[in-house]
N, C-alpha and C positions, 0 to 999 in steps of 0.2 A: 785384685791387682796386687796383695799385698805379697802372692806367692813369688811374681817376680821379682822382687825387690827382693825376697828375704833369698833369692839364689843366688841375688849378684852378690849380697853381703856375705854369704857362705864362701866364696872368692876372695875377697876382703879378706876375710877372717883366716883363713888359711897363707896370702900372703901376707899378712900382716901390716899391709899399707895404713894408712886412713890420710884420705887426701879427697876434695871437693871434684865431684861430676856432675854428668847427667841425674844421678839422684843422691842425694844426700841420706849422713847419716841420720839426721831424725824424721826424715820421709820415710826410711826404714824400720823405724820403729815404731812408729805411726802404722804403717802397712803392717806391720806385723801383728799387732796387738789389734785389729781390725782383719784379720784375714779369716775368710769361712771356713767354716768343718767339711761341710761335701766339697770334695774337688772330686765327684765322680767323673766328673763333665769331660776333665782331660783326657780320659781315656778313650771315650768316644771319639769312635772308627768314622763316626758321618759329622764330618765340618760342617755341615750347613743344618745341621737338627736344631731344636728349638733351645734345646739345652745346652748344648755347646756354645750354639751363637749369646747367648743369654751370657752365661761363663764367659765370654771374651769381652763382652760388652762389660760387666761387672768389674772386672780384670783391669778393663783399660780405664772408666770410672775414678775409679780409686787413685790409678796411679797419677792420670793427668788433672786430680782434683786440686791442687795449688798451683797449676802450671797455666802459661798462655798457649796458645794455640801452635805456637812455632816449638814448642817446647820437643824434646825427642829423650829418651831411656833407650838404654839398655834392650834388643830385643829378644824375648823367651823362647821363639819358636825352635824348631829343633834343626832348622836348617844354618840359621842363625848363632844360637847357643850360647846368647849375651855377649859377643863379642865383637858386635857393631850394632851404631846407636840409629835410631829409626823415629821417624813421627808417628803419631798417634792411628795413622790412616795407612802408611805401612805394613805397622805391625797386626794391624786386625788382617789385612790380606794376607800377611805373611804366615799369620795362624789359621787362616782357614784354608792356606794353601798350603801348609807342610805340619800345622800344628804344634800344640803345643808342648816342651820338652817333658817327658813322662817323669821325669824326678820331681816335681813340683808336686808330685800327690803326697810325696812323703816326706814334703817340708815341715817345720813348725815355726809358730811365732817366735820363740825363744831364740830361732839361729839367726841374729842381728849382729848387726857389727859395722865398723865405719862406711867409709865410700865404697867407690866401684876400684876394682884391682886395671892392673892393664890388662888390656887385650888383647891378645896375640895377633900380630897381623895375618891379614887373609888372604891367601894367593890366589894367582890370577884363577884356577878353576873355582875356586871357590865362590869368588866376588863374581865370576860371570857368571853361576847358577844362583845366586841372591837376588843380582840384580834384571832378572829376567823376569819381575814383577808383571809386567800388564801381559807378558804373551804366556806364561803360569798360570794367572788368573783368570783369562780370555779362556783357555785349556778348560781350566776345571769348570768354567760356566758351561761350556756347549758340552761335557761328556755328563757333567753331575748332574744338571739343571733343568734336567727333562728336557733337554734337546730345544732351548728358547721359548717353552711352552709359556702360556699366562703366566703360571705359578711362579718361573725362570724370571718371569723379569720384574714382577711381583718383590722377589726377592733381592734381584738387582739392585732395585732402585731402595730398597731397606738398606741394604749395605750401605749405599753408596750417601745416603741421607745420614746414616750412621758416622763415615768417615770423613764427607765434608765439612767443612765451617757452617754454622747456624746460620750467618746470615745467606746460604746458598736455598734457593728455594725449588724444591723438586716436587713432582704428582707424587703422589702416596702409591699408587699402584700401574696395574695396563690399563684398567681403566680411566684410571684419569688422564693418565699420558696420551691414550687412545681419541680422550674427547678433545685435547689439546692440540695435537695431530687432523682431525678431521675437520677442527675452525680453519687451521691456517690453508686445507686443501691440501694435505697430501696422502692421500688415498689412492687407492689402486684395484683396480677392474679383477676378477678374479674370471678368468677363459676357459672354459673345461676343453682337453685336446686326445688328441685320439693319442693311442700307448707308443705307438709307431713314428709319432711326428707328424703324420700323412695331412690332418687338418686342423682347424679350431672348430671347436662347434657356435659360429656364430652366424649373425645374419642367417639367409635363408637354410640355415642348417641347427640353427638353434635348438632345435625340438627334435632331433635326430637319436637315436639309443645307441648307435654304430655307426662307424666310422664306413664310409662309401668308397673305401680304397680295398681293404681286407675284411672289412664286418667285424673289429675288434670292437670289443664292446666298450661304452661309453664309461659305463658303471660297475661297480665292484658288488659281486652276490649278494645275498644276504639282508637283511632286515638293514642294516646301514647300505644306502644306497649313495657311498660315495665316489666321486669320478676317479678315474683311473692316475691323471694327470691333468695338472694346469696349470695354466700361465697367467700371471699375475703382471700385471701392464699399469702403467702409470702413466696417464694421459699427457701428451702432449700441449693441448691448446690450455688448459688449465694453468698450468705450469707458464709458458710465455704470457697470458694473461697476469697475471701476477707480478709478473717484470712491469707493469705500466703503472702497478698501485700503489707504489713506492714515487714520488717524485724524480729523488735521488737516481734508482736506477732506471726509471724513462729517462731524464739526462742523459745516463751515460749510453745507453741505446743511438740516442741521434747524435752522439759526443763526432761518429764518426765522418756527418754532412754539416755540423757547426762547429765543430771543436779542433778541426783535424788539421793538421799542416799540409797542403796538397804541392808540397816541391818537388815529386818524383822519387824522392827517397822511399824507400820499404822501413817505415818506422807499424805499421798495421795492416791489419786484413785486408783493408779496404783499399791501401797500394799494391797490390799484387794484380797481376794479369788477369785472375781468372774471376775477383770482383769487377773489374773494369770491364771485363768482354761481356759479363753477363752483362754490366748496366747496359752494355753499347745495345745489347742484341734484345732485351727485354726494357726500353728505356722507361714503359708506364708503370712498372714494376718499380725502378730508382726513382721515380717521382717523389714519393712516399717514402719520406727517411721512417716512417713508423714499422716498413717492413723489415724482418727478419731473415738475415740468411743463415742457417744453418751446417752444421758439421756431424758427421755419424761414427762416430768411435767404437769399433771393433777389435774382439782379437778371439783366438779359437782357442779353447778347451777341450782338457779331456770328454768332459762329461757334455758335449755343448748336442746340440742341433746338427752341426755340421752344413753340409750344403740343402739339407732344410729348412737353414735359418728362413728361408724366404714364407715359410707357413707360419713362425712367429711372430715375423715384421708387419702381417696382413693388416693389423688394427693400427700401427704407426704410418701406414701407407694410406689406410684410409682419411687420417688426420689430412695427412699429407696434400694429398689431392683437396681434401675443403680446402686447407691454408692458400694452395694455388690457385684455386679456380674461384671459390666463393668468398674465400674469408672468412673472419669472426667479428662482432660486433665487442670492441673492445672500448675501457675508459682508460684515458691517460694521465693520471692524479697532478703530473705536473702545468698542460694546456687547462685542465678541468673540461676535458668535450672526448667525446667519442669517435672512435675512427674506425674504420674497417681494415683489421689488421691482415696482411698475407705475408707467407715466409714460403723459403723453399729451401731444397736441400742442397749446397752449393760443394761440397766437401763430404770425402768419404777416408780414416784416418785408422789403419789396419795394418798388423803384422804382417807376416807374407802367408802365414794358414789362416788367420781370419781374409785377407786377402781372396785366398781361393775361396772360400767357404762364402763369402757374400758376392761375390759376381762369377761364379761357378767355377771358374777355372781351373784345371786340374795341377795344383801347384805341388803336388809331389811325385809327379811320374814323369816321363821322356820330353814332353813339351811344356814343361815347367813353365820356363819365362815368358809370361806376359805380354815382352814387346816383342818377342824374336817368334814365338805360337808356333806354328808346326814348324819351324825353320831353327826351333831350338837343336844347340848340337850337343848330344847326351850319349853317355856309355854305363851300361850296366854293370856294375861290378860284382860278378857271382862268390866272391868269398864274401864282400861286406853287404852283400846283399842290398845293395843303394845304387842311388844312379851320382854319377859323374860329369858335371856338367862344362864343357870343355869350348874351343874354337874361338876363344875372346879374341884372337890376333887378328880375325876382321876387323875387327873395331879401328885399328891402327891406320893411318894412314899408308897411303899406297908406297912401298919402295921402303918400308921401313927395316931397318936391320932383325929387328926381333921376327919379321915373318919367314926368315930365311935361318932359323936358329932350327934346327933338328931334336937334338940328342938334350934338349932342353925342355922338352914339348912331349911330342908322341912320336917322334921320329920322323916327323914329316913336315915339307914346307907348307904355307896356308896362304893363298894371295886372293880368299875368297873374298866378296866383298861385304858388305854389313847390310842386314837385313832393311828393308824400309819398313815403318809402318804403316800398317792397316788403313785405308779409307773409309772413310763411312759407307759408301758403296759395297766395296767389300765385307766389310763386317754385318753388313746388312744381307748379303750372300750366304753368307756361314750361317748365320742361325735363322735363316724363311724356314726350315721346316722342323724347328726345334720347337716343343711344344712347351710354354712359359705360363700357364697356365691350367687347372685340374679341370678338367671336362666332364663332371659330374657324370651327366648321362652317359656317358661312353665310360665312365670307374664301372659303373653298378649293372651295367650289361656284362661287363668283364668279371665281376664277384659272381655274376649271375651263371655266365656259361664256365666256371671254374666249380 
């Protein structure tokens, strides 16, 4: 540690100051007269090797060994350049995110001298590439760190035990973090799925090699036999269980059948229309303040599923219907007694492409909008190669000036009227011969005569 200090005083010594900072002059002399012979380390190309990290640790040791923990120097890294001061836990990321300034190999003890010189102030690019610490540091974990592997987080949590306060108590490795993670329940189902999306291989397909859509294969060649793709899922009923084992949050669960102001105001969930209709129309269901209602937040991705997400949801669906139909045998730590918990899915809370993407609807082509369906009024536009979604001045009241506006619009009047929506009747019309489900026998006749 004593290298940094004897740069900042090489600063010092050239301006001629001697004036008290962040390190003094007989901390610098001290560091110097204490500082080691191999600085190979600094030159080391791989931040995270044993030698390097070792070097940083050694480095920072020394310097914050008369200091409290809020204490901050001078930082050495090369991004930095000693010209803004840093805490102890800073500067270790700072150095294994930019490293450390290469003139330090060819320091010596002897270059001491007073305090710390001034610092030149740092302008705005400057101070915004310093201070971009946690998304720098996030960076260099997932590109250097073997991609989150064991060893990635292994190392993680070294750092990060390294840079916190002593009294912060962390696992030593994945493994311990791993066993501390599966006390509290949160683990996760690992799915094997076909390459296509087409299915899961679960339930009565569990023991399947290929997929019964195309015959992609399950598994990858070779003496390692592992799956192509999977889906890692994280149980549902486990998870709401959990909610009851806390006293605290079983309270706030029934906060909204004991706790609740019921004046008509929309102060919570449970004043809106669409909790009240369900209690009206499912009343044995609102008996049971223990039940849960539920919300499903989506949104679409590049890389997502798409309108197959419905093959991933399979195992959230299956919860779904126990939670409805049977229930689970749940404890509630606050009553002290058991109850047969049910929940349902009340709310579904989606961009307008996760939108299309979980209830099919073709939300990027000619009939876009969802309440207007094939009544939507659309124009293609072949230079921007997009569609145009137009006709809003039905919406308007009958006799309105804007329906009689031309040269404002498309050049034409509109006194069309505004779509109604959909009946259940109707909607029940449109998809009788849409097929919502994989017909196994009929996939594998079809793989068969292809």
């Amino acid at each position: 540690m004593s290298l940094s200090v004897v740069k900042m005083c090489e600063k010092e010594k050239e301006s001629g100051e001697d004036r008290e900072g962040p390190v003094c002059s007989a901390s610098c002399r001290r560091a110097a007269a204490a500082a080691p012979m191999d600085r190979s380390w600094i030159g080391d190309a791989n931040h995270i090797s044993t030698q390097y990290l070792d070097g940083v640790r050694a480095f920072l040791d020394f310097a914050f060994k008369d200091r409290n923990s809020d204490a901050s120097i001078y930082c050495p890294c090369t991004s930095c350049e000693n010209r803004i001061t840093k805490s102890r836990r800073d500067i270790l990321l700072h150095c294994i995110r930019y490293g450390l300034d290469q003139s330090y190999k060819c320091a010596t003890a002897e270059d001491t001298g007073p305090g710390p010189s001034n610092a030149e102030p740092l302008n705005d690019k400057e101070d915004e590439h310093i201070h971009h610490d946690s998304k720098g540091y996030r960076k260099m974990l997932e590109d250097v760190l073997c991609h989150w592997s064991n060893k990635s987080i292994d190392l993680l949590l070294e750092l990060l035990r390294d840079a916190l306060p002593d009294d912060v108590v962390l696992p030593k490795n994945f493994y311990e973090a791993n066993k501390i993670t599966k006390d509290l329940g949160f683990t996760c189902k690992t799915i094997h799925a076909c390459i296509n999306n087409c299915m899961l291989f679960i339930g009565e397909d569990v023991h399947r090699d290929a997929c019964v859509v195309y015959g992609e294969k399950r598994f990858t060649q070779g003496k390692d036999r592992s799956p192509v793709k999977q889906l890692r899922y994280f149980p549902l009923i486990p998870r709401l269980q959990r909610w009851f084992l806390s006293s605290k949050t079983a309270s706030s669960i029934r906060w909204h059948a004991k706790g609740r102001v019921d004046d008509g105001k929309m102060r919570h969930l449970a004043d809106s229309p669409a909790w009240k209709g369900f209690d009206h129309r499912y009343p044995t269901f609102a008996e049971d303040i223990h039940n849960v209602r539920l919300g499903l937040a989506t949104d679409d991705g590049p890389q997502g599923p798409g309108d197959r997400i419905d093959v991933f949801l399979q195992p959230l669906m299956d919860e779904l219907k126990e939670l409805w139909y049977d229930g689970v045998r749940t404890y509630d730590a606050r009553s002290k007694e058991d109850f047969q918990m049910r929940a349902t899915l009340l709310w579904t809370i989606s961009d307008f492409p996760g939108y299309g993407m979980l209830s099919g609807w073709p939300t990027r082509e000619a009939n876009a909008c969802p309440v207007c369906g094939v009544k939507t009024h659309s124009r293609y536009l072949k230079v921007g190669h997009k569609y145009s979604y137009c006709g809003h001045r039905r919406f308007l009241p009958s006799g309105h000036r804007m329906r009689y506006h031309k040269h404002a619009f498309d050049g034409m009047m509109d006194f069309e009227t505004k779509p109604s929506r959909l009946t259940s009747n109707e909607l029940h019309q449109q998809f009788q011969d849409v097929r919502t489900e994989y017909c196994k026998v009929d996939l594998i006749q079809k793989v068969v005569a292809q």
